[in-house]
NUVOFI-384705 format. One record per residue (C-alpha): x negated, y, z negated; residue in one letter. Coordinates in Angstrom, 1 decimal. Layout:
BEGIN
((X; Y; Z); 'A')
...
This chain:
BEGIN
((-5.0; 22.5; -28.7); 'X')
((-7.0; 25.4; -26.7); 'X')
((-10.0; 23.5; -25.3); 'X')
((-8.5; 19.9; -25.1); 'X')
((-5.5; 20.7; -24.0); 'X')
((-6.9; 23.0; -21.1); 'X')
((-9.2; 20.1; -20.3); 'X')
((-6.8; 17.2; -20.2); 'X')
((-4.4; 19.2; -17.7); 'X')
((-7.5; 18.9; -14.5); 'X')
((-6.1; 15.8; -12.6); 'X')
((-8.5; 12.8; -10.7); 'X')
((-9.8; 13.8; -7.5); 'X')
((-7.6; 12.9; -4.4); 'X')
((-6.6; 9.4; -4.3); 'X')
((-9.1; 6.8; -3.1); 'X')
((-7.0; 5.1; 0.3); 'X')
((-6.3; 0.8; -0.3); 'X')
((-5.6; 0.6; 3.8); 'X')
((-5.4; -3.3; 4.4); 'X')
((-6.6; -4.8; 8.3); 'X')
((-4.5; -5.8; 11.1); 'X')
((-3.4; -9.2; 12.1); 'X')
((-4.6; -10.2; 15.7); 'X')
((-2.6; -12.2; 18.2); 'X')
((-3.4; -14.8; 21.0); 'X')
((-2.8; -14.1; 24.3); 'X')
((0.7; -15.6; 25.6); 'X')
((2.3; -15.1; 28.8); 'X')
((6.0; -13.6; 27.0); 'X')
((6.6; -11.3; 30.4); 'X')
((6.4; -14.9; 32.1); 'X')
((8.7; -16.6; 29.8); 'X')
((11.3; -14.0; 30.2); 'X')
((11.5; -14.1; 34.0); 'X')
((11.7; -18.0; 34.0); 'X')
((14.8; -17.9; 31.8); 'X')
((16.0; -15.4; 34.0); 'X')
((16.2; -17.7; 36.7); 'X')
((16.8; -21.2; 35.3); 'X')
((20.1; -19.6; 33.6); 'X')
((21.3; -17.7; 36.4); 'X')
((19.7; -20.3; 39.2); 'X')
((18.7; -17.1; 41.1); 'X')
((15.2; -15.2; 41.2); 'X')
((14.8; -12.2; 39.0); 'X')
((15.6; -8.7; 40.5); 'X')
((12.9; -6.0; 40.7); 'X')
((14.2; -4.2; 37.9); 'X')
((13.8; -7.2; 35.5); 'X')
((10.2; -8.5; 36.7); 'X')
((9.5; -4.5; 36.4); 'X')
((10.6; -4.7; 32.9); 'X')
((8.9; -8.3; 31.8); 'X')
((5.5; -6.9; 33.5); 'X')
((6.2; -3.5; 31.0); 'X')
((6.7; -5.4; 28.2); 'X')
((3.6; -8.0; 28.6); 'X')
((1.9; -5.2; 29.2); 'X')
((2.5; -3.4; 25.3); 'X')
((1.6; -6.7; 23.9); 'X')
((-1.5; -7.4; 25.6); 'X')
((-3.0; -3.9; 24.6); 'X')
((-1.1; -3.5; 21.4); 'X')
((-1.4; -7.1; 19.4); 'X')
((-5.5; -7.5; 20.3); 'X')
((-6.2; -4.5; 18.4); 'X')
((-8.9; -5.6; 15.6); 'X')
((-8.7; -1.8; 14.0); 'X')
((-7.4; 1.6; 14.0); 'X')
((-9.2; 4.4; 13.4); 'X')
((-8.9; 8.1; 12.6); 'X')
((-8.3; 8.9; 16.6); 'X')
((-6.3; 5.6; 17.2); 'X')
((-3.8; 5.2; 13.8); 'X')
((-1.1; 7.4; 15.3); 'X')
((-0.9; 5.7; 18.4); 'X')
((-0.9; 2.5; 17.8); 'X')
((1.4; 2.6; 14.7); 'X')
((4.2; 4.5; 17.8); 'X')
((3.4; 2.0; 19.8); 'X')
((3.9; -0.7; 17.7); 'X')
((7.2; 0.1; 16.5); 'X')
((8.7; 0.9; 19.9); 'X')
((7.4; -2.8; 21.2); 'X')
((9.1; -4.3; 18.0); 'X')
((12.3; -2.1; 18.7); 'X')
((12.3; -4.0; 22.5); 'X')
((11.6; -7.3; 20.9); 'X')
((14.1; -6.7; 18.3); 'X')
((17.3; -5.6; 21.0); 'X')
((15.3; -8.4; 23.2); 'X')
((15.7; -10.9; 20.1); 'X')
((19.7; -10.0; 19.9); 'X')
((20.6; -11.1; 23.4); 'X')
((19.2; -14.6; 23.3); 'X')
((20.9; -17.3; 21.1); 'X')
((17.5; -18.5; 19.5); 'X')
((15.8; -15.9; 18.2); 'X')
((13.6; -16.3; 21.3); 'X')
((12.7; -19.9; 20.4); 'X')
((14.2; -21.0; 24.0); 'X')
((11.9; -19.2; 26.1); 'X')
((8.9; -22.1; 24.9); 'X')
((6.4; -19.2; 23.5); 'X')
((4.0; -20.0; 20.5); 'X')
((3.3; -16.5; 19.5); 'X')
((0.5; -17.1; 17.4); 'X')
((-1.7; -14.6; 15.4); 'X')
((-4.6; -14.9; 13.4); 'X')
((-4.6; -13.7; 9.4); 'X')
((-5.3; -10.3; 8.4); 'X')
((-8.0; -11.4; 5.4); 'X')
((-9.3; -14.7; 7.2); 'X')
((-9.2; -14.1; 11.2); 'X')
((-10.6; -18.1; 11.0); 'X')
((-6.9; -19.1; 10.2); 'X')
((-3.8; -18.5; 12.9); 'X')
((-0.3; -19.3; 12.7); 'X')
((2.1; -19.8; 15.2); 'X')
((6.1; -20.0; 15.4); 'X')
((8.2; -20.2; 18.4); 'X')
((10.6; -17.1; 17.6); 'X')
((10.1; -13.6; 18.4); 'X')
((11.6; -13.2; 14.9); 'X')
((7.8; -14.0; 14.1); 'X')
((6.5; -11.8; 16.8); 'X')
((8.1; -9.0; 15.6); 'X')
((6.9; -9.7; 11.5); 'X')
((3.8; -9.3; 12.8); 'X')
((3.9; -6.6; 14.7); 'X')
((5.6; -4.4; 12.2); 'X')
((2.8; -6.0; 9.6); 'X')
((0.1; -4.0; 11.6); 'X')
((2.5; -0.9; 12.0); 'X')
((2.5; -0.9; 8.6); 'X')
((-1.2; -1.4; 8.5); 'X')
((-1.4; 2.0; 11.1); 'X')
((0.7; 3.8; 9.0); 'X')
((-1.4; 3.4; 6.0); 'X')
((-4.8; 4.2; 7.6); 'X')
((-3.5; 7.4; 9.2); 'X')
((-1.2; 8.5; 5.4); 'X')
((-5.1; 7.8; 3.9); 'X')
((-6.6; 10.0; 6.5); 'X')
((-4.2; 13.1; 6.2); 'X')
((-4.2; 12.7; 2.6); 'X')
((-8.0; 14.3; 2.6); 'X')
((-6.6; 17.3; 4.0); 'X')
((-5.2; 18.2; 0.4); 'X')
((-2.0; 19.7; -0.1); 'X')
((-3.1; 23.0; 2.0); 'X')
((-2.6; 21.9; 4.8); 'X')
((0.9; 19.9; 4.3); 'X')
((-1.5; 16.7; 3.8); 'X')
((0.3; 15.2; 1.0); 'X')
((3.9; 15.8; 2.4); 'X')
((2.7; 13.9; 5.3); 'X')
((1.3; 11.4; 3.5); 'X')
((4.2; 10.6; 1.3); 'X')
((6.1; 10.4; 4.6); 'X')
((3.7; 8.1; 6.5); 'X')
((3.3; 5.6; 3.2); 'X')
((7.0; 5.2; 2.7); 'X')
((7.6; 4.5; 6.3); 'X')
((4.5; 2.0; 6.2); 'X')
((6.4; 0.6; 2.7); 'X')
((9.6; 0.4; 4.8); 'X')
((7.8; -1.8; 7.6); 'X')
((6.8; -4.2; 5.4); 'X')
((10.6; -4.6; 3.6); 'X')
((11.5; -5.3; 7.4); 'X')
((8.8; -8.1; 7.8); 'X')
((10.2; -9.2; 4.3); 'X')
((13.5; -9.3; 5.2); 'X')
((12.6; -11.3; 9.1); 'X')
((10.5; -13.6; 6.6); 'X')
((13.4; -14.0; 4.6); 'X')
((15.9; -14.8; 6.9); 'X')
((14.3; -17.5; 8.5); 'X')
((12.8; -19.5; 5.3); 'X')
((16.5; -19.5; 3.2); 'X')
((19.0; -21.1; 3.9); 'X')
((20.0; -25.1; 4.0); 'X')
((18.2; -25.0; 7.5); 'X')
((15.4; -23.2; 7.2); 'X')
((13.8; -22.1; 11.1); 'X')
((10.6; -21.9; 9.1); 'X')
((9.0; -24.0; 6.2); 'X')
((8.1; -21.8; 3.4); 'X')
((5.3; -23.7; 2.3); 'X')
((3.6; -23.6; 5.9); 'X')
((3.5; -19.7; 5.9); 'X')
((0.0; -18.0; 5.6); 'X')
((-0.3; -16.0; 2.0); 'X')
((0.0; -12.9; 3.4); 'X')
((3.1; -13.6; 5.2); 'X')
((5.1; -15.0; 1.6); 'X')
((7.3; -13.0; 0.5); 'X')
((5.8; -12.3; -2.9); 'X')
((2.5; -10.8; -0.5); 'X')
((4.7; -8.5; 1.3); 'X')
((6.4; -7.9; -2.3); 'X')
((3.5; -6.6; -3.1); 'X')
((1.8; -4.8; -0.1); 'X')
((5.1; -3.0; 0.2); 'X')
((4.5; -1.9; -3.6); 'X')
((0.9; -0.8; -2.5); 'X')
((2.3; 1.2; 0.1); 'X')
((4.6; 3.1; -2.4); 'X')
((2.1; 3.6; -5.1); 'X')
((-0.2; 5.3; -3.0); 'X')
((2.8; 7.3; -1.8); 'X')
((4.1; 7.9; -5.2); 'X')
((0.2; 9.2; -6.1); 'X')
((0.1; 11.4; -3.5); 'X')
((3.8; 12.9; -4.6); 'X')
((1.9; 13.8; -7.6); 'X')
((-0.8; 14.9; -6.4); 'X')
((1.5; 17.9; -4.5); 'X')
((3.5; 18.0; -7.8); 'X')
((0.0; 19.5; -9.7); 'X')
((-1.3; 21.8; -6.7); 'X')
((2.3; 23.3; -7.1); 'X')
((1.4; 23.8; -10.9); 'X')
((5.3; 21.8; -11.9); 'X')
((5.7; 21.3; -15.4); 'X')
((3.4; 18.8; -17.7); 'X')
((5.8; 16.5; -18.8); 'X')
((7.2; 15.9; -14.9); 'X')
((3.8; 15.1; -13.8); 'X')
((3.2; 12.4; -16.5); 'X')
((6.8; 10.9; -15.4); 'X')
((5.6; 11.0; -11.6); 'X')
((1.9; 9.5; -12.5); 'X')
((3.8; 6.6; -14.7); 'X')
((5.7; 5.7; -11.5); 'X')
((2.8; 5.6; -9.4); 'X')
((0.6; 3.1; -12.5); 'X')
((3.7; 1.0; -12.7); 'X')
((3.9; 0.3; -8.9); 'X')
((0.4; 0.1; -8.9); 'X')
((0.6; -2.7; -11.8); 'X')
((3.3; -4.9; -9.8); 'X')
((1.4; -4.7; -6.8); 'X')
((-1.6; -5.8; -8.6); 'X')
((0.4; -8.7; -10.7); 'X')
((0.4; -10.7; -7.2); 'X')
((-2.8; -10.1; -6.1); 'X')
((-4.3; -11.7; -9.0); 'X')
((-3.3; -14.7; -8.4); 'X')
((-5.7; -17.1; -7.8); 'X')
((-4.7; -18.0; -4.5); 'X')
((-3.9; -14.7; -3.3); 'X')
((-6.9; -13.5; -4.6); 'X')
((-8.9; -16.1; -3.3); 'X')
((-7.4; -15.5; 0.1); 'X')
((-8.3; -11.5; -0.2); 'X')
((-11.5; -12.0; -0.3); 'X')
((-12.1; -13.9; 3.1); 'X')
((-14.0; -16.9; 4.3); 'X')
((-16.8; -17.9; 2.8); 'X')
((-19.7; -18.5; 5.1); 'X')
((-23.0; -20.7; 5.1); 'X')
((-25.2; -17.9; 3.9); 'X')
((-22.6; -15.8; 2.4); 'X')
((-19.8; -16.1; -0.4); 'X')
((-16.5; -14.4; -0.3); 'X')
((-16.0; -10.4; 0.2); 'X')
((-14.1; -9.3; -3.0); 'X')
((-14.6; -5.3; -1.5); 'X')
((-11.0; -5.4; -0.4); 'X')
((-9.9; -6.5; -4.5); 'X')
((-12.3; -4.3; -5.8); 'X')
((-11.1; -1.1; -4.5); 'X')
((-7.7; -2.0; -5.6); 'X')
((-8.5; -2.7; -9.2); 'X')
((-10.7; 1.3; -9.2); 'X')
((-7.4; 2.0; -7.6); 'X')
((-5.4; 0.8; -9.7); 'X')
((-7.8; 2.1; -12.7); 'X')
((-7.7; 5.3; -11.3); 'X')
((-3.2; 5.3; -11.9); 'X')
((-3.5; 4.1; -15.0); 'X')
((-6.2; 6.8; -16.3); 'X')
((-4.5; 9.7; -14.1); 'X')
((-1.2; 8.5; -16.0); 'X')
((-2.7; 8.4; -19.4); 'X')
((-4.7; 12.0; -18.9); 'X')
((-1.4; 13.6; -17.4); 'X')
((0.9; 11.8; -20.6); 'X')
((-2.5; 13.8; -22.7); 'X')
((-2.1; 16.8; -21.0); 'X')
((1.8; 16.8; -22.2); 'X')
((1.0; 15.9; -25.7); 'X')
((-1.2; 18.8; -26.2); 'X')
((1.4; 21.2; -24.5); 'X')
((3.9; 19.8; -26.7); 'X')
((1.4; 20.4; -30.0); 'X')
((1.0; 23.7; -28.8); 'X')
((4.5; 24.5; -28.7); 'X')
((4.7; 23.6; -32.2); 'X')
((4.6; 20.0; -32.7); 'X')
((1.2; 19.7; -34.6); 'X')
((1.7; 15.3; -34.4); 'X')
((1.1; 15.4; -30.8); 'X')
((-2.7; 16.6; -31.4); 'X')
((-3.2; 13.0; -32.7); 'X')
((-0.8; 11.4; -29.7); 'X')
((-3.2; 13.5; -27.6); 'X')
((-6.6; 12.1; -28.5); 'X')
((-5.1; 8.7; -28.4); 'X')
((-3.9; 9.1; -24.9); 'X')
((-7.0; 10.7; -23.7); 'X')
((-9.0; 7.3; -25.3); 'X')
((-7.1; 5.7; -22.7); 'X')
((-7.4; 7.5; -19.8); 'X')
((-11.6; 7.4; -20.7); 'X')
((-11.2; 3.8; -21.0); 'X')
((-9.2; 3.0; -17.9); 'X')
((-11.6; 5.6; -16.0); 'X')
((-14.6; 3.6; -16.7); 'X')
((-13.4; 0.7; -16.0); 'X')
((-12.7; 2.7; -12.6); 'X')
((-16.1; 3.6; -12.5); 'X')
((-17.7; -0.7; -13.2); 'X')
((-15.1; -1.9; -10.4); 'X')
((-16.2; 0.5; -8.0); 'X')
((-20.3; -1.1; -8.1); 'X')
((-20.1; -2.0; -4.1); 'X')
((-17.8; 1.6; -3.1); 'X')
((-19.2; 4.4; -1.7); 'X')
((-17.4; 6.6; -4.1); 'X')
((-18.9; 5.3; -7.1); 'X')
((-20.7; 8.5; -7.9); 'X')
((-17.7; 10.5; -7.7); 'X')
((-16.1; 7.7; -10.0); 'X')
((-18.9; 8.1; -12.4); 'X')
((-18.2; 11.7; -12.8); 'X')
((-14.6; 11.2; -12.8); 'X')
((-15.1; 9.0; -16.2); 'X')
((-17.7; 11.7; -17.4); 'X')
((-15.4; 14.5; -17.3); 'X')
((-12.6; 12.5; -19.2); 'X')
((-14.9; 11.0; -21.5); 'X')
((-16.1; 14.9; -22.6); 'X')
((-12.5; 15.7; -23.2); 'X')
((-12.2; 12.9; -25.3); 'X')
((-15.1; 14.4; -26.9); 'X')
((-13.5; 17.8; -27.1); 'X')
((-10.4; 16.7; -28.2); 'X')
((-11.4; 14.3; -31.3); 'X')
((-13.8; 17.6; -32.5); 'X')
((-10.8; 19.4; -32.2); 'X')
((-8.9; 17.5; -34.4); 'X')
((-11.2; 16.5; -36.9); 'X')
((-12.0; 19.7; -37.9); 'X')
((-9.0; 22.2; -37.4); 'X')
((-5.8; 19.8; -36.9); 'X')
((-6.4; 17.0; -38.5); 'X')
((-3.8; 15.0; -37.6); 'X')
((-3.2; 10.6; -37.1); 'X')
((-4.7; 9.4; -34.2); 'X')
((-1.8; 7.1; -33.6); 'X')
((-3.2; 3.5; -31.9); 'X')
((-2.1; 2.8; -28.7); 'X')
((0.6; 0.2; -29.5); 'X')
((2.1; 2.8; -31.7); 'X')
((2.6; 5.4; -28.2); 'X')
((6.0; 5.8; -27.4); 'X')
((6.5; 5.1; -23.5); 'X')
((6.6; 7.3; -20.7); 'X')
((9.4; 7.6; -19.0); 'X')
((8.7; 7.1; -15.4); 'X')
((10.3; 8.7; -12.4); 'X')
((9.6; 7.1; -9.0); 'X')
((10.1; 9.8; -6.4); 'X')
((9.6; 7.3; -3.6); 'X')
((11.4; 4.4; -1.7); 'X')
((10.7; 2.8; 1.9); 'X')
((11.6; 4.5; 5.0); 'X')
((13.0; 1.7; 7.4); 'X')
((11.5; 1.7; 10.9); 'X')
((12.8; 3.9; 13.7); 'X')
């Protein structure tokens, strides 16, 4: 399995980032809200302290929640600062009988994918689902951005960190979701919530968040050269989150909703689902070379079969990378996704030569593949 096999062990490039943009709020006057139900439950004027801490407070939200983006210089910072304002508003939250419904605030914010639409509830139970939505947002830019540092420079460690903490905002804004649509008295309609605030949506961007993290696990697993069979366990996990992620955003609706308002002179923007599906190409074909890359090892160690098991798997990984390559028309990547699909496609080449003239072995078809076992080395990191 010389050639083939040394061909099929080279990985995909570094992974291509899915980030996903921040939800913006509406000004409201919370700092206010606070100090008048300061006074009309104790029928005295607030103290110092107290107006100090309501001005503090209004203060993080009006420079934290009007944010549009993060960027390279900004991701860090506004992902801290996010959480800290959603750890006040969630000890805030605890010491009112509500959930922050009696102070009178509509804390409404506009959706992520269609800044057109807003949605407002009176809790801060919704306040704070939004605000660790664009934590989780932060978290993801800045994993994406450290990621292209490579494992070198502890890139990938960091990254594995910063997308399971970003996975383990948005099982948070699940669970506040959650809590307030179940129930026999539901503080929220489940049919009035915007798409990406269902719970399937978060389902799924929390998925995102861990497949990415997953991918870059084994991305470190190959730069530290671990064993063959390990890595096609650890790039399984990473397609198979990929692939429930992606289940939901197919969806009509949702993806109808992903790809933004349609204006006058302009349809809808299906950039945002198109990078997912090269994404999501890309795990499948990175799964399907690395499962290749074991089957040859295996042949070599005396198992002739697998030279068959090989080629088929390699077909694949060629097929899934070229699809990669079509979805990835509008990216700026798409040359290095042509090459990508190139090189996979010659050691398909390499491999079926091989075979056909010195192994010989069945080219089993892919229904026939036995499953890889995959091993998910990643789960979300609750806020802090």
């Amino acid at each position: 399995g010389g050639q083939a096999a040394r061909a099929c062990r080279r990985t995909m490039s570094l992974s291509l980032p899915v980030n996903f943009p921040l939800k913006v709020a509406k000004p409201v006057d919370l700092g206010g809200a606070l100090l008048a139900r300061y006074a009309a439950v104790t029928g005295r004027p607030p103290p110092e302290p107290s107006r100090t801490a309501a001005r503090e407070l209004q203060g993080a939200r009006d420079r934290l929640c009007s944010i549009p983006k993060v960027s390279e210089t900004t991701a860090e910072a506004v992902a801290a600062g996010l959480l800290e304002y959603e750890w006040q508003l969630s000890q805030l939250q605890s010491r009112l009988d509500h959930a922050g419904s009696e102070l009178g605030c509509a804390f409404r914010w506009r959706d992520a994918w269609r800044p057109k639409s807003k949605s407002d509830r009176p809790g801060l139970d919704w306040e704070r689902a939004c605000v660790l939505f664009n934590a989780a947002a932060a978290l993801c830019y800045q994993a994406g951005v450290v990621t292209s540092r490579g494992p070198s420079a502890g890139g990938l460690r960091e990254a594995v960190s910063l997308y399971q903490r970003a996975a383990g905002c948005l099982a948070a804004t699940h669970g506040l979701v959650r809590e307030a649509i179940w129930g026999l008295s539901p503080r929220w309609e489940p049919e009035g919530l915007p798409i990406e605030m269902t719970l399937d949506f978060l389902g799924a961007l929390r998925d995102l968040a861990l497949a990415q993290a997953q991918e870059a696990f084994h991305s470190k697993a190959v730069s530290e050269n671990l064993s063959l069979s390990l890595r096609a366990k650890l790039a399984e996990g990473a397609a198979q989150l990929y692939t429930a992620a992606k289940r939901v955003f197919d969806r009509p609706a949702v993806s109808s909703h992903l790809c933004g308002e349609i204006g006058i002179f302009s349809g809808q923007d299906r950039s945002w689902m198109n990078r997912l599906a090269v994404a999501y190409e890309r795990a499948v074909a990175t799964a399907a070379e690395a499962a290749a890359a074991a089957a040859g090892a295996e042949a070599i160690s005396g198992d002739p079969a697998q030279y068959g098991v090989q080629v088929s798997r390699l077909r694949l990984a060629a097929s899934a990378a070229q699809r990669a390559a079509v979805a990835a028309s509008d990216l700026p990547e798409r040359s290095m996704l042509h090459g990508e699909a190139a090189r996979v496609a010659a050691a398909v080449a390499a491999a079926e030569r091989e075979n056909t003239s010195v192994y010989m072995e069945v080219v089993p078809p892919p229904a026939a593949l036995p499953k890889v076992e995959a091993r998910v080395m990643v789960k979300p990191t609750p806020p802090e």
